[in-house]
C-alpha positions as CSV (number, residue, x, y, z in Angstrom):
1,X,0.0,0.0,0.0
2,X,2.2,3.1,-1.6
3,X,0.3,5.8,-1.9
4,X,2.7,8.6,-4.4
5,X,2.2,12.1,-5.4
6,X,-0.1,13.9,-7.8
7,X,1.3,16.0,-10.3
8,X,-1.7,18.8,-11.0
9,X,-0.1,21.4,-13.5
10,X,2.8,21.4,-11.0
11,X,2.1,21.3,-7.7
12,X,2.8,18.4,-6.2
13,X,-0.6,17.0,-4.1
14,X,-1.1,14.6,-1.8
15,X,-3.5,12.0,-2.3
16,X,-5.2,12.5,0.6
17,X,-6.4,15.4,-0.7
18,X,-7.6,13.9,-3.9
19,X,-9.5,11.3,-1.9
20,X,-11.1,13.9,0.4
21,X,-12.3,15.6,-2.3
22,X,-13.6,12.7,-4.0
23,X,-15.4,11.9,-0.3
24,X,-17.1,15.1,0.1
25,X,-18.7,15.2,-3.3
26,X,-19.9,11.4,-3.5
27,X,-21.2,12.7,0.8
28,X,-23.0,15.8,-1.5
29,X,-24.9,13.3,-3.7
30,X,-25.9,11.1,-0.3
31,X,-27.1,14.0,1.7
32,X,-29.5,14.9,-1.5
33,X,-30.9,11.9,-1.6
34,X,-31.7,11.1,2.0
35,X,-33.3,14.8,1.4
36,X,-35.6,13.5,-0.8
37,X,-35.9,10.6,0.4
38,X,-37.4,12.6,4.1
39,X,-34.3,10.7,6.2
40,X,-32.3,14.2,6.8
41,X,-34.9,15.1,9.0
42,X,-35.5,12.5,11.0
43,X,-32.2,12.3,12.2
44,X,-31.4,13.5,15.7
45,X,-28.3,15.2,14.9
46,X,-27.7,16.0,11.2
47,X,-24.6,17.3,11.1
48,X,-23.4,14.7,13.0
49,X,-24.3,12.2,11.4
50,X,-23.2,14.1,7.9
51,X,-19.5,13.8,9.3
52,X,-20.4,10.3,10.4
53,X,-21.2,9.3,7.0
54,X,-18.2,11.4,5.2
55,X,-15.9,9.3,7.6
56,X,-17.1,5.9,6.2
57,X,-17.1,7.0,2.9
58,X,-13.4,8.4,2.6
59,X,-12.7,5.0,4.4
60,X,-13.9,3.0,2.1
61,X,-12.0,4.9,-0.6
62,X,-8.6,4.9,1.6
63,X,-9.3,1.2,1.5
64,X,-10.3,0.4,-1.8
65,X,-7.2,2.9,-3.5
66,X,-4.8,1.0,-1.1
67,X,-5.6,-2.6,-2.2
């Protein structure tokens, strides 16, 4: 599990930061959904569990880019 650099017009990024970005827009498309779907507001604590949700999702990216 090597994780190297990304070259973007230069400037040297870590991968992290490519994955977190790639977590927070596939968490964008979930929090519409359960918007539509009525399950944003039944939740106790939204935001909450918004971060809970961006946490298991850049996991599972971390994991599967790692493999």
């Amino acid at each position: 599990m090597r994780f190297h650099e990304l070259n973007i017009f230069g400037v040297y990024v870590s991968p992290v930061a490519a994955m977190l970005l790639v977590a927070w827009l596939i968490l964008l498309v979930l929090r519409r959904i359960a918007n539509r779907a009525g399950l944003w507001r039944r939740l106790w604590h939204p935001a909450l569990a918004s971060l809970a949700v961006y946490v298991i999702v850049l996991s599972m990216i971390v994991i599967a880019v790692g493999r």
